[in-house]
DOGU-276392 format. One record per residue: residue number from 1; residue in three letters; z, y, x of N, C-alpha, C in turn. Coordinates in steps of 0.05 Angstrom, whole numbers, m for minus. Last residue first. Example, Ala and Ser with C-alpha at 12.3 -4.5 7.8 and 13.67 -1.06 7.14 Angstrom:
! DOGU-276392
  nr rest    n_w    n_v    n_u   ca_w   ca_v   ca_u    c_w    c_v    c_u
   2  SER    142    m45    257    143    m21    273    157      1    258
   1  ALA    156   m114    264    156    m90    246    156    m66    264
***
This chain:
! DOGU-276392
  nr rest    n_w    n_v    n_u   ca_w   ca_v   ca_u    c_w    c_v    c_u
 254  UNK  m1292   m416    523  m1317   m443    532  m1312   m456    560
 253  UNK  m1254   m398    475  m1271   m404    495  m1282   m420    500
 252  UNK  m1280   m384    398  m1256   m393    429  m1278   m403    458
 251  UNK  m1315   m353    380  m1298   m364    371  m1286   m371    384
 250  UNK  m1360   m331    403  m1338   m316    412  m1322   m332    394
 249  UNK  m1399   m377    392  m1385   m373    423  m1380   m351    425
 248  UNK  m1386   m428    349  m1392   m391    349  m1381   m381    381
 247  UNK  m1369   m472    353  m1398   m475    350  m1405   m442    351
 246  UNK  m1317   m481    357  m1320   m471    380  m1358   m479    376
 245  UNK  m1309   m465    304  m1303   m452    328  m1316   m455    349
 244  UNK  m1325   m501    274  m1333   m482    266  m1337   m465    291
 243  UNK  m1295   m554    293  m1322   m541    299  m1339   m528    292
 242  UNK  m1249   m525    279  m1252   m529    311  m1290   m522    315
 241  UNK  m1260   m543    223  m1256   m512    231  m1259   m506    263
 240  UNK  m1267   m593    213  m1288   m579    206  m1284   m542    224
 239  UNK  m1203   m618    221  m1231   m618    245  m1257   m603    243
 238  UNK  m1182   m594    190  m1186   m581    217  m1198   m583    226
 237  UNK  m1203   m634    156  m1213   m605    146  m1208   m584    173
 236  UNK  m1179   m680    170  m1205   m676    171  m1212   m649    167
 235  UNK  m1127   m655    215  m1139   m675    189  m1172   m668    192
 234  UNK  m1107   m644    257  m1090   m665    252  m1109   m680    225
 233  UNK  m1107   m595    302  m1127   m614    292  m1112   m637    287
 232  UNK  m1083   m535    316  m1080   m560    321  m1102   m578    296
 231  UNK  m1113   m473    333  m1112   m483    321  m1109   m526    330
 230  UNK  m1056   m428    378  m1077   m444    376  m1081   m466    355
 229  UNK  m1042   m365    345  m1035   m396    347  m1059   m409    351
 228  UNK  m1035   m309    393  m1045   m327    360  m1037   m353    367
 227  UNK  m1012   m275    427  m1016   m265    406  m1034   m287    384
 226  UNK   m942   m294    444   m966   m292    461   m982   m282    430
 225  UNK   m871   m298    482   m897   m294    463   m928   m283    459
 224  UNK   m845   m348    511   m869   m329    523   m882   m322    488
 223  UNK   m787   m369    526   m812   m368    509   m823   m345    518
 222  UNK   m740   m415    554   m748   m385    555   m786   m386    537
 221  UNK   m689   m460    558   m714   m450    552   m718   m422    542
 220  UNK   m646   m487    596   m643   m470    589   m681   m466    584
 219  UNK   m598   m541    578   m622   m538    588   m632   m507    587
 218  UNK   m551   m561    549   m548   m531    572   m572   m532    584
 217  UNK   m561   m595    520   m562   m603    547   m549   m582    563
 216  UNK   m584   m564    474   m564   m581    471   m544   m599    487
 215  UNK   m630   m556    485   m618   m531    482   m588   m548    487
 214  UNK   m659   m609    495   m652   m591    523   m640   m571    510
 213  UNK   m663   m628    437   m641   m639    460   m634   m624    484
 212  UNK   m686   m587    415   m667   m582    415   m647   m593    429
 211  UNK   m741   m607    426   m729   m589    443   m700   m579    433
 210  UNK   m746   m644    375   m738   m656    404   m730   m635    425
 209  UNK   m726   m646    324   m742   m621    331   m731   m630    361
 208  UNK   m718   m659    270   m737   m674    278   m742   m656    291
 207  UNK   m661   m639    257   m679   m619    260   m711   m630    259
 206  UNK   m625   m681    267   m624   m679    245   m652   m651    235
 205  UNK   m635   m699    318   m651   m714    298   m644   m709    271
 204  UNK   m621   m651    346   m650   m660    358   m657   m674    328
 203  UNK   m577   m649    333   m587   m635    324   m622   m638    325
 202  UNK   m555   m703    373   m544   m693    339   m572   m668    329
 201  UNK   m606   m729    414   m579   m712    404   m581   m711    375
 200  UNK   m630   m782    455   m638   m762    424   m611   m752    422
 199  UNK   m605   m777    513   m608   m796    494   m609   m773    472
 198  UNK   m641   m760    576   m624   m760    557   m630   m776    529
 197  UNK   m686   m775    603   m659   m791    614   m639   m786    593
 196  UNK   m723   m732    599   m728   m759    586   m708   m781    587
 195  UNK   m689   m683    622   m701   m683    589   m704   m724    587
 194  UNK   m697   m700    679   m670   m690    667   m673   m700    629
 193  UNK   m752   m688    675   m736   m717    697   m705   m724    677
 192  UNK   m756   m640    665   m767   m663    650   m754   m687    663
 191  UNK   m735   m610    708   m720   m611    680   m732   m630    669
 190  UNK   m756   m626    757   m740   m640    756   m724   m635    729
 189  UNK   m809   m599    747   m806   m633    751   m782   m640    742
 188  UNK   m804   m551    693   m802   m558    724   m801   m588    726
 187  UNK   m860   m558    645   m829   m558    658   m829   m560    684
 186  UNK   m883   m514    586   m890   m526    611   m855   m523    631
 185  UNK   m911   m537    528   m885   m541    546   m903   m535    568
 184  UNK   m931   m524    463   m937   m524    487   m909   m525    506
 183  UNK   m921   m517    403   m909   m538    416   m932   m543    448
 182  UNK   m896   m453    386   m921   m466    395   m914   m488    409
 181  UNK   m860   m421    332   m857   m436    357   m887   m454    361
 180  UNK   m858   m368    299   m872   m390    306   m875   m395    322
 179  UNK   m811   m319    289   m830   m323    303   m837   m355    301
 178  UNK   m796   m256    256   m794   m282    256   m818   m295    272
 177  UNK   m765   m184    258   m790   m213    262   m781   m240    261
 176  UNK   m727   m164    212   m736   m167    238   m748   m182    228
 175  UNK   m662   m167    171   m689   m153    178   m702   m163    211
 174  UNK   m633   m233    158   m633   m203    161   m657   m199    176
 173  UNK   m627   m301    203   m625   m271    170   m623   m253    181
 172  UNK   m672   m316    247   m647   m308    242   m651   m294    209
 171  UNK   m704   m355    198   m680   m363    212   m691   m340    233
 170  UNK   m718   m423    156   m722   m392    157   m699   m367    176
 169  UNK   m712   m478    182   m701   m457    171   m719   m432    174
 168  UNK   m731   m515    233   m752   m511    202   m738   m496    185
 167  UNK   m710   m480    293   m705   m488    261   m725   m488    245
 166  UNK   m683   m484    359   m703   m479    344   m696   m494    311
 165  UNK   m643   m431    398   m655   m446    379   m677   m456    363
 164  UNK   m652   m392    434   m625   m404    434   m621   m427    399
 163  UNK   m699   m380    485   m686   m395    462   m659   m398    462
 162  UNK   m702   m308    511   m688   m334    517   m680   m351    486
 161  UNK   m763   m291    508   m743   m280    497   m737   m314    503
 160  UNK   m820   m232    521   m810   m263    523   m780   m260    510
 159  UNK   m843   m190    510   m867   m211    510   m842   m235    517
 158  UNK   m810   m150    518   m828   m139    497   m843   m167    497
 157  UNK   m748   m184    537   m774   m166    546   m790   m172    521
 156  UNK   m713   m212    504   m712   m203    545   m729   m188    549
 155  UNK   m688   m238    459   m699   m216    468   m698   m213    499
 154  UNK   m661   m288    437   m645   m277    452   m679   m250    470
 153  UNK   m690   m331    384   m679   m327    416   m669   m295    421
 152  UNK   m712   m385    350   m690   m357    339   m679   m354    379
 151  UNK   m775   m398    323   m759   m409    346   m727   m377    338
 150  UNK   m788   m449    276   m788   m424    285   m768   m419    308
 149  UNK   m852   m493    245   m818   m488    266   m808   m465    285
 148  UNK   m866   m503    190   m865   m479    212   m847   m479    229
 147  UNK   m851   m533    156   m874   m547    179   m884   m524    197
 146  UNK   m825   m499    119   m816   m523    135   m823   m537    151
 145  UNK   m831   m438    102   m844   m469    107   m833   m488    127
 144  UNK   m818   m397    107   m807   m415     93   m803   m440     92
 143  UNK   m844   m362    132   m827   m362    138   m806   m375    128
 142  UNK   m911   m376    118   m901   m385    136   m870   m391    149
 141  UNK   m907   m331     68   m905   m361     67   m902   m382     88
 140  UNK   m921   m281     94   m896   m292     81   m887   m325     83
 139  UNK   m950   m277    163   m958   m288    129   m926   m300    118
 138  UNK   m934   m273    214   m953   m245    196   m955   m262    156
 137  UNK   m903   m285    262   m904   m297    232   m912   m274    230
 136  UNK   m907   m282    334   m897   m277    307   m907   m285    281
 135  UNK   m904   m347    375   m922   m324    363   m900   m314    337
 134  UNK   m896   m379    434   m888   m366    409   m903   m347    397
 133  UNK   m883   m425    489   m903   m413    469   m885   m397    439
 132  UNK   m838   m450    542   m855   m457    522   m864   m425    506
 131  UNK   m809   m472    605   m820   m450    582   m838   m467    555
 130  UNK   m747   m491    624   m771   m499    611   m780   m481    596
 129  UNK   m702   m478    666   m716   m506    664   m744   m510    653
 128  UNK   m699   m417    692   m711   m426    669   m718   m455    682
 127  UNK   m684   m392    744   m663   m395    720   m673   m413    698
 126  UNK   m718   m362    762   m715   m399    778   m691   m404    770
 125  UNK   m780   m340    728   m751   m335    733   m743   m371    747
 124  UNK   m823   m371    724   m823   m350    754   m787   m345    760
 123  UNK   m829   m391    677   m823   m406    703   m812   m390    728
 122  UNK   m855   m352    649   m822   m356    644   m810   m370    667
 121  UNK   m907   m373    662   m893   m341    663   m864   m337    663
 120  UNK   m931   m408    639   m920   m411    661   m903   m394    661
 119  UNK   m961   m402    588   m927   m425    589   m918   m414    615
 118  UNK  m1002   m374    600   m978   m357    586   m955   m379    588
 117  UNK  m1043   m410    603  m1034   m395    631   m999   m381    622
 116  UNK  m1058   m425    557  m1048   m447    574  m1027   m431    600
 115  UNK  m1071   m373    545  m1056   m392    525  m1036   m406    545
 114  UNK  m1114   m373    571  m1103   m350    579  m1071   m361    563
 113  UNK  m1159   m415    544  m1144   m417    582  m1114   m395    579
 112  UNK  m1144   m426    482  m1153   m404    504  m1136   m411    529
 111  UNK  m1161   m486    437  m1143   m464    456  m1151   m447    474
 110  UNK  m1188   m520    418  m1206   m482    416  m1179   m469    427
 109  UNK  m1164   m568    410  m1198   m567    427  m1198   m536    430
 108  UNK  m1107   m591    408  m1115   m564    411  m1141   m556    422
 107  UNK  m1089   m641    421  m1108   m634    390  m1120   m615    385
 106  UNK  m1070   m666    460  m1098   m669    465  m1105   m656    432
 105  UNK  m1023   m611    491  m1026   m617    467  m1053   m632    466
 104  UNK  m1003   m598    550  m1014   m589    530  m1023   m610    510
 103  UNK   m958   m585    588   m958   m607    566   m983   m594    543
 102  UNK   m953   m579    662   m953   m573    635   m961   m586    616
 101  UNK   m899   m581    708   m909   m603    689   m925   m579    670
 100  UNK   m888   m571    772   m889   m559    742   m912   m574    736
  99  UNK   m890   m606    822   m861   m588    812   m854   m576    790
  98  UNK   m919   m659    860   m917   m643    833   m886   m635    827
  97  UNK   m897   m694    898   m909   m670    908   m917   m650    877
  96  UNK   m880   m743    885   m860   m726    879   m877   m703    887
  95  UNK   m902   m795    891   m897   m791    917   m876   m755    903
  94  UNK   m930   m803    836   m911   m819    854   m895   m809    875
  93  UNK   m972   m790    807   m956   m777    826   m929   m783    828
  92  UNK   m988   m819    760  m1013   m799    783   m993   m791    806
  91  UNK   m941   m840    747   m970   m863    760   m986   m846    774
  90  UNK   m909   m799    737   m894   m814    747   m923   m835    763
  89  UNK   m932   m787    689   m932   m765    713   m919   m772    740
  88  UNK   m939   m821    654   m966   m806    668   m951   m794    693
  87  UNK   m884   m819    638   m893   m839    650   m923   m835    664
  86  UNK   m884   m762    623   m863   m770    643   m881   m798    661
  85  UNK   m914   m766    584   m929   m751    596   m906   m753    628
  84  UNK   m887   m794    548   m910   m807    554   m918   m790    580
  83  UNK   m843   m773    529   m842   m796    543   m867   m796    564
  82  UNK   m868   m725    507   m853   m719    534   m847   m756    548
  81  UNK   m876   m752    455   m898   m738    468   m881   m740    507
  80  UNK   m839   m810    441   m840   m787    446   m863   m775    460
  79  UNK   m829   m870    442   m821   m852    417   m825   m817    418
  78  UNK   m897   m906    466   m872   m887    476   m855   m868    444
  77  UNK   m924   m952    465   m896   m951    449   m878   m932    454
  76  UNK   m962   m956    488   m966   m944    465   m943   m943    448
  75  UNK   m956   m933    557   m960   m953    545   m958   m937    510
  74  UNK  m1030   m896    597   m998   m903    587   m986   m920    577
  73  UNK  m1070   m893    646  m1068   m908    621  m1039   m907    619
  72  UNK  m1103   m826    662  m1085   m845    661  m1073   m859    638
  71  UNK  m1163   m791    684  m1143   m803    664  m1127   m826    675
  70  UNK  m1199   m731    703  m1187   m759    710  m1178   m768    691
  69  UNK  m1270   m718    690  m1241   m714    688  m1221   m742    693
  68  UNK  m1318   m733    670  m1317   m728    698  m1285   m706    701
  67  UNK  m1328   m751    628  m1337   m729    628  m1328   m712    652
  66  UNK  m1315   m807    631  m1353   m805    636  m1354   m778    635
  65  UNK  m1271   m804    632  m1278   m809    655  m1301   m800    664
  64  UNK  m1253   m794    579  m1241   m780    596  m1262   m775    618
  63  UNK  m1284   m846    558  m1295   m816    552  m1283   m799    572
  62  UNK  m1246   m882    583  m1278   m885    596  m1291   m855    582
  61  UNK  m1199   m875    553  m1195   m873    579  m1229   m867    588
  60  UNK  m1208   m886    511  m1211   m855    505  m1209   m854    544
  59  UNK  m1218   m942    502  m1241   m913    499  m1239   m890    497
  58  UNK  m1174   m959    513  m1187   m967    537  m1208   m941    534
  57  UNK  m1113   m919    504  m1129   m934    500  m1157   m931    518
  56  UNK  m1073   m875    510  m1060   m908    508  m1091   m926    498
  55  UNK  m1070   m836    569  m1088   m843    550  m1071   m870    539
  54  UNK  m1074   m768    593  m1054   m787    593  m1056   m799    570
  53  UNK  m1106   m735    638  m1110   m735    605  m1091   m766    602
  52  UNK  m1093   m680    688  m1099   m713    675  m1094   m722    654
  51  UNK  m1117   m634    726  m1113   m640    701  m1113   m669    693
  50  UNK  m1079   m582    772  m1098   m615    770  m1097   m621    738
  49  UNK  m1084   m513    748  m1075   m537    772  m1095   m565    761
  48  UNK  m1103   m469    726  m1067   m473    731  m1056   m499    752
  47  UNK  m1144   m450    700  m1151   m455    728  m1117   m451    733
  46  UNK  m1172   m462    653  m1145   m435    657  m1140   m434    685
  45  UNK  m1202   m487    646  m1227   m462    648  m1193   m440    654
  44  UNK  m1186   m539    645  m1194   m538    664  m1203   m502    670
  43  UNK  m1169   m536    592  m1145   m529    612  m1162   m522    637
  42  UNK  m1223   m533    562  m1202   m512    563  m1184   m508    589
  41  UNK  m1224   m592    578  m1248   m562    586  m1239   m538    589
  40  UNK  m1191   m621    557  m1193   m615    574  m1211   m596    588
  39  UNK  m1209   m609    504  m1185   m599    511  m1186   m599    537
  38  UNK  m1253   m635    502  m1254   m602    490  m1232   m590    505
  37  UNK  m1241   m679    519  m1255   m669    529  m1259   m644    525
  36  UNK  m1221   m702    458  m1199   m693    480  m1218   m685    505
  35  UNK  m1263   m689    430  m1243   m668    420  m1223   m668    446
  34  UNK  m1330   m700    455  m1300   m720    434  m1280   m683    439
  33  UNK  m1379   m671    450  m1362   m675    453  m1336   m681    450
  32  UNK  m1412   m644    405  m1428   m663    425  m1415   m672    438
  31  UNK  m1375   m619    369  m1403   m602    390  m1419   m614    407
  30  UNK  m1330   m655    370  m1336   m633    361  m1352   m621    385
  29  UNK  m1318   m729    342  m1335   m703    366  m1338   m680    350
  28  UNK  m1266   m757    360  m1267   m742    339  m1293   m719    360
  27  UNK  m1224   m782    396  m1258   m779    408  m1269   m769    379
  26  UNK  m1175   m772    376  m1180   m755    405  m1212   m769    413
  25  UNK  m1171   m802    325  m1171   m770    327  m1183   m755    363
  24  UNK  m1174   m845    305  m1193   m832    322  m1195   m810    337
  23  UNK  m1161   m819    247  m1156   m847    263  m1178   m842    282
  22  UNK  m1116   m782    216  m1148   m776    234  m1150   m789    256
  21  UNK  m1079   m792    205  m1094   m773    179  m1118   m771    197
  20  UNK  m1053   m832    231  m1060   m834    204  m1083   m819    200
  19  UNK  m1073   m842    296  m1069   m816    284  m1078   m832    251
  18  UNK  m1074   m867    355  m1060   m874    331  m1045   m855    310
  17  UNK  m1087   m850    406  m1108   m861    386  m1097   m863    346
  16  UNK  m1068   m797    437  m1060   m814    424  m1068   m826    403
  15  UNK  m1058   m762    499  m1078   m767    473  m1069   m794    467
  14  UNK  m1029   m708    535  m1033   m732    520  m1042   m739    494
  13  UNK  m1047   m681    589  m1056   m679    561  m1052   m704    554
  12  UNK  m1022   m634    646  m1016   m665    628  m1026   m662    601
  11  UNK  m1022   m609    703  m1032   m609    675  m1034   m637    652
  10  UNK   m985   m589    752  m1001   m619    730   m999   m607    709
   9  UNK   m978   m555    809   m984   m562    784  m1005   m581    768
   8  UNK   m980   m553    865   m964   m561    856   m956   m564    827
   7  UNK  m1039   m539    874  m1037   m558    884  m1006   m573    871
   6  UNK  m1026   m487    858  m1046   m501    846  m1038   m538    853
   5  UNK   m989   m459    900   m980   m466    870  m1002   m481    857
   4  UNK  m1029   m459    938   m998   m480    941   m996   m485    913
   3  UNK  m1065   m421    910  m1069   m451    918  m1055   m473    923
   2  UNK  m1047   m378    867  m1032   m390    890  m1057   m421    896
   1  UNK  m1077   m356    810  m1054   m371    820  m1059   m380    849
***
């Protein structure tokens, strides 16, 4: 990437102490290192721009720090991932010189740089408010599931395809692929500016599926499909697998 373009990209990771199924969850150590440090390692190894770990507590802020990454303190009442990473993005950069936001996830420790790099791609078109992630469904049972959120778009090329929905439905009918939506974002400044000003929509809350407010906006999102899902870390037994992973160094990167 571009050094202008470096310089004009944020990397945003928000971490959020207040995890039921895994209280702790973002200093959770895997390998000698808290889990949101994993993550930031990753973004840092995709080399896409500045990275700041967008924090609602005092100890995840000083781990951020001591691992010689920046951070920013948020507040803990935000109702939304995209809130938070607005209000981060708004304290590191004030002045507006940031133009693409990316959103990565603090749960994803064994994501691949190459992962992180794939949100942008859709950006290029200067038609697209907001890219985001997709993979196809290989296992029946995924195409059912309700905690699979699938994306249903519009074909453009062998590797991307314009959303024109997303559904815990099993969804389009009839023969073809089905695809698993990856809750990675990455936005232009001014569509997230746009995105957090709107008020939750009809489908947004009957879907629990917040990108449906920008379908729902005339926002326009474009997907990048890419070839696996990065593993998310929500319980204890993930957490055993991360550090399965990233303890085998061809298990994910480094």
């Amino acid at each position: 990437m571009k050094s202008d373009n470096l310089a004009r990209t944020l990397v945003l990771i928000p971490a959020r102490m207040a995890s039921t199924r895994l209280p702790g969850k973002p200093l959770a150590d895997i390998c000698g290192l808290p889990m949101i440090v994993q993550v930031a390692l990753r973004a840092r190894d995709a080399k896409v721009g500045r990275i700041v770990v967008a924090v609602d507590h005092q100890d995840t802020f000083d781990a951020v720090t001591a691992a010689g990454f920046e951070a920013v303190m948020t507040r803990t009442d935000h109702p939304s991932g995209s809130d938070r990473i607005y209000e981060a993005l708004t304290l590191c950069d004030p002045d507006g010189a940031i133009e693409t936001v990316i959103n990565v996830q603090g749960d994803l420790p064994t994501i691949e740089p190459e992962t992180i790099r794939a949100a942008l791609r859709p950006l290029e078109d200067p038609a697209v408010d907001i890219a985001t992630l997709t993979v196809e469904i290989v296992h029946e049972a995924e195409k059912t599931n309700p905690n699979v959120v699938k994306v249903v778009g519009a074909p453009l090329s062998d590797s991307r395809m314009r959303a024109l929905y997303f559904t815990r439905a099993t969804a389009p009918h009839g023969a073809g692929p089905l695809y698993h939506h990856i809750g990675l974002y990455a936005y232009r400044r001014s569509a997230l500016e746009r995105f957090v000003a709107l008020p939750p929509s009809a489908l947004e809350k009957r879907e629990s599926l917040e990108q449906l407010r920008a379908l729902e906006a005339g926002m326009r999102i474009d997907v990048e499909i890419v070839s696996s899902i990065p593993l998310g870390v929500d319980t204890p037994d993930d957490l055993e697998a991360a550090r399965r992973l990233l303890s085998n160094p061809t298990g994910a990167a480094s």
